[in-house]
C-alpha positions in Angstrom: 105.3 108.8 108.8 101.8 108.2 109.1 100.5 105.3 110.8 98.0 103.2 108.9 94.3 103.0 110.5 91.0 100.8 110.0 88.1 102.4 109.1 85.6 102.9 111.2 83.7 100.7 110.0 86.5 98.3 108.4 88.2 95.4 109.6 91.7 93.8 109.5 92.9 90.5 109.2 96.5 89.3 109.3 99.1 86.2 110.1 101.2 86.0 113.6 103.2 83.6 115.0 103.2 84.5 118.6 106.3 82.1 118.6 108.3 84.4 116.5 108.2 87.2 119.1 110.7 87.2 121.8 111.7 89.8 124.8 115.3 90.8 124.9 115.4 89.1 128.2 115.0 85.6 126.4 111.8 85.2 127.8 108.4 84.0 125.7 105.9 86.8 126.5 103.1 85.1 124.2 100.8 85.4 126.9 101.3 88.8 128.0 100.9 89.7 124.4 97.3 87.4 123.9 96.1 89.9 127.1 97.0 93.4 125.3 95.2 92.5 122.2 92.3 91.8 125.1 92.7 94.9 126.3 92.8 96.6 122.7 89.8 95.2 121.3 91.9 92.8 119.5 91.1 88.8 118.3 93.6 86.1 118.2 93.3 82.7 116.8 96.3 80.6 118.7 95.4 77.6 116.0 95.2 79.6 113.1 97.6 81.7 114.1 95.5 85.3 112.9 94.8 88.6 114.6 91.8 90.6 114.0 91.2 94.2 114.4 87.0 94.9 114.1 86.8 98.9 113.2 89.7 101.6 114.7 91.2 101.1 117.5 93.9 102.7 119.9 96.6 99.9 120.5 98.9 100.2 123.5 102.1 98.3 122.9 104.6 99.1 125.7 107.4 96.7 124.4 110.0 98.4 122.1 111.4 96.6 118.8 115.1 95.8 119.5 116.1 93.8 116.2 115.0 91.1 114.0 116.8 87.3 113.6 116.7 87.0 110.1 118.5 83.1 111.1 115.6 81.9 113.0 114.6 79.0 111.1 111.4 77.7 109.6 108.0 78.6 110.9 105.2 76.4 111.2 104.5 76.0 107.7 108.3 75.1 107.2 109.1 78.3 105.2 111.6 80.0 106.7 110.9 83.0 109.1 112.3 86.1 110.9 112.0 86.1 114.7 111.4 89.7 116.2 112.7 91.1 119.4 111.1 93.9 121.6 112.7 95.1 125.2 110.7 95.4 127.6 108.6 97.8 129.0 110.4 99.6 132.6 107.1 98.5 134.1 105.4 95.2 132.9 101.9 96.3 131.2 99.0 95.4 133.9 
């Protein structure tokens, strides 16, 4: 399957809850997250809750999806929302 990209020249623009992703080992990783989209050229807006990618980019993401909680409740807008789970990386990402 082909991975979608950004232009060159483009841009993208989308909603995340940091609070919705969770390690396997139960443990918020939020933080480690906000520093690889640093390191990737990546913007996050903690109030608004948006990432934004400015023209292509190679993203590292070390974690690996484990499963989704479609029972997790409602978000921050109070609609309800699906929790993600990834396992984490054998070495934690620098």
């Amino acid at each position: 399957m082909r991975q979608p990209q950004v232009k060159a020249d483009g841009f993208f623009l989308g909603h995340l809850d940091l609070d919705n992703l969770k390690l396997t080992t139960r443990r918020w990783f939020g933080g480690e997250l906000g520093k690889q989209f640093k390191r990737s050229g990546l913007t996050y807006d903690r109030g608004r809750r948006l990432i934004l990618c400015r023209g292509r980019r190679h993203i590292e993401f070390p974690w690996t999806f484990a499963g989704a909680d479609d029972a997790a409740g409602p978000n921050f807008t109070g609609q309800g929302a699906v929790d993600s789970y990834y396992s984490p990386p054998t070495t934690e990402p620098r």
